[in-house]
N, C-alpha and C positions, 0 to 999 in steps of 0.2 A: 465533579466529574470523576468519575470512574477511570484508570489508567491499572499499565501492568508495568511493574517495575521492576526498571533491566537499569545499565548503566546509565541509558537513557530511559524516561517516562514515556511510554509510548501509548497512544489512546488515539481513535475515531473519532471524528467530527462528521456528526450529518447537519450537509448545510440544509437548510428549509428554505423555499421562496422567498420568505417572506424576508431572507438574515440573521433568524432566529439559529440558535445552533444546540444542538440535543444529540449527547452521548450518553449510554449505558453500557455495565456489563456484561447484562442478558436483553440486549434490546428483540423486538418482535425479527422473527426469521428472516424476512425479507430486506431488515436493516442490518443484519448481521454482518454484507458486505465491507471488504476493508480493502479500498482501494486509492489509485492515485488521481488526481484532477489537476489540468493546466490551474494557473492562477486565472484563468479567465473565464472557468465554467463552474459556477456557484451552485447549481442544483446537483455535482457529484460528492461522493464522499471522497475526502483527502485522508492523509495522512497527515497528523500532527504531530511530531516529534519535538519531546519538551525538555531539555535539557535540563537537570539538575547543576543550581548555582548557589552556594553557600549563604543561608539566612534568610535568602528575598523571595525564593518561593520559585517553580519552575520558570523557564523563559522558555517562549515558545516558539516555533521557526516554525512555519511550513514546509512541508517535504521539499515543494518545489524552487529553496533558498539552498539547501545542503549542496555545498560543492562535491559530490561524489560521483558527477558524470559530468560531459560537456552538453550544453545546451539539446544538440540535437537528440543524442541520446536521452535525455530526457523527454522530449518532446516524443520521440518512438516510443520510450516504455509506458508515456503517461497513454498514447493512443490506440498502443496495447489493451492495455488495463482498463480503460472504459472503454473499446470494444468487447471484453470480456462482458463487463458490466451490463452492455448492453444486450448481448446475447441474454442476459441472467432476465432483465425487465418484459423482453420477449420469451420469457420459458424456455428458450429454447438451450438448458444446461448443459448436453453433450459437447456444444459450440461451445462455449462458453469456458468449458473445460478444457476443451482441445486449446482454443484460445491461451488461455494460461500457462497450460503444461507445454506446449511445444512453441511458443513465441516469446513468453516472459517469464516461465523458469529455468526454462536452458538458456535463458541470457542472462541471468543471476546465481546462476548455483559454481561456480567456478570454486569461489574459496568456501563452500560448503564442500564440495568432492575431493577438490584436488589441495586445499590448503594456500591455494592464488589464483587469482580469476585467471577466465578461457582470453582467447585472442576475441572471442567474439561477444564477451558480457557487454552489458551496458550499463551496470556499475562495474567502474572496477576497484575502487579501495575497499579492501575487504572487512573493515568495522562497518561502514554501509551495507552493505553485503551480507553482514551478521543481522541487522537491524533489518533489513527489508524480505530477504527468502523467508523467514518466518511466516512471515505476516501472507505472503505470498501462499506459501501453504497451507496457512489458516483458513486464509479465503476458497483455497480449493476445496478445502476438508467440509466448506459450511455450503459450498455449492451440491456438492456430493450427498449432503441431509438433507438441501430440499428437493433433490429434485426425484 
């Protein structure tokens, strides 16, 4: 599996039907997406952030394991983020955009602008914060190529 290496190993999973799981670093445009999924919805792509642990090879945590928000906050940014998704499945990328830029990245950018998150993020520990606006951005940048 293909991964980009930060302090954390951070790499795409797309889940398949079937529980097959298939990552790349040039996968087909339409897979390109990099988003979040409750642990209950198996056909989105998650986030898999794999912790580097000395000798034994990464350990893997699902996004939706990282103490960096409380429960509901999560559950808001995961329903964010596959409505974004879903706008993307419908072509419909204008939505899709707005979606992200005005509901799930001004609820993430606090310790990218200001050096400590806003009253209103939905992470707020800001190594979280470092690891997730990225990716946040990438997805935008890859929305914006296809559409």
């Amino acid at each position: 599996m293909n991964s980009r290496a930060l302090t954390y190993v951070v790499s795409t999973v797309i889940l398949i039907g079937s529980g097959r799981a298939a990552a790349s670093a040039k996968p087909p445009r339409s897979d390109r997406l990099v988003t979040a999924a409750s642990p209950e919805d198996s056909e989105k792509v998650r986030f898999w952030i794999r912790k580097k642990n000395s000798g034994t090879g990464p350990q893997e945590r699902p996004f939706h394991q990282f103490d960096m928000m409380n429960r509901a906050n999560l559950l808001l940014l995961t329903d964010k983020v596959n409505e974004a998704l879903s706008y993307v499945e419908r072509e419909e990328y204008h939505l899709a955009l707005q979606k992200l830029r005005v509901e799930v990245l001004r609820r993430t950018d606090g310790c990218a602008r200001t050096g400590a998150p806003d009253a209103d993020d939905l992470i707020t520990d800001c190594a979280a914060q470092q690891e997730i606006y990225p990716l946040v951005m990438e997805t935008i940048a890859m929305i914006e190529a296809i559409r």
